[in-house]
C-alpha positions as CSV (number, residue, x, y, z in Angstrom):
1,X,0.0,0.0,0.0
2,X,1.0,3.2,-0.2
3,X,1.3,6.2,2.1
4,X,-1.2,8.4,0.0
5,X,-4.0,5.8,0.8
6,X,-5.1,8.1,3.5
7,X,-4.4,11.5,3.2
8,X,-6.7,13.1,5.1
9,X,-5.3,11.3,8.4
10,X,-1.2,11.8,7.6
11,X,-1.9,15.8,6.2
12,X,1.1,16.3,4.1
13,X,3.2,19.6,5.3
14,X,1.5,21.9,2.1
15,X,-1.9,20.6,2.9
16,X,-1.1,21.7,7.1
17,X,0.4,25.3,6.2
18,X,-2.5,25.8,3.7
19,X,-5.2,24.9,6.6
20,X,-2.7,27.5,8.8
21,X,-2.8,29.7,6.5
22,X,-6.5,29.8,6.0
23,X,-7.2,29.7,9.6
24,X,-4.9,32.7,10.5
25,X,-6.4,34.5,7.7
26,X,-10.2,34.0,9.0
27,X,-8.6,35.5,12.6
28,X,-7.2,38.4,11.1
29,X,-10.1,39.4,8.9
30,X,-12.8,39.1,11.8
31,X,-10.2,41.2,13.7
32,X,-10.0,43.4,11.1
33,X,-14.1,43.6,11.0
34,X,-14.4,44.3,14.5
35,X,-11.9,47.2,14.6
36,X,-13.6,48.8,12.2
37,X,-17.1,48.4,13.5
38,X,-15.4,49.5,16.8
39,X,-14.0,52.3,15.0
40,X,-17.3,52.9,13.2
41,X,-19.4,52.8,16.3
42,X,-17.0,55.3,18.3
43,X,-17.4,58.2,15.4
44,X,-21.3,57.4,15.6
45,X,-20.6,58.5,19.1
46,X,-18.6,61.5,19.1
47,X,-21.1,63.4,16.3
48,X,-24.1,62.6,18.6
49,X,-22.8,64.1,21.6
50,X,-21.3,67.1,19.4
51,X,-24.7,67.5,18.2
52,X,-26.7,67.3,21.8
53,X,-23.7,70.1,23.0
């Protein structure tokens, strides 16, 4: 038999830094989302209290 019989069990170095590399890239766009809805949400403050003033 040989070793690629099961892949999915014995991930081959590519196929684990792809799957890193897709994971680490999920994390750093939903990071990226919430800092700017963060970002968003504090400006939203700032002009409604500099329009109540």
């Amino acid at each position: 038999m040989s070793s690629k019989s099961h892949p999915k069990s014995n991930p081959t170095r590519e196929e684990r830094l792809k799957a890193a590399l897709k994971a680490n890239m999920g994390r750093r766009k939903a990071q990226a989302r919430a800092r700017s809805q963060a970002e968003a949400t504090k400006q939203a403050d700032e002009s409604s209290a500099e329009q109540k003033d």
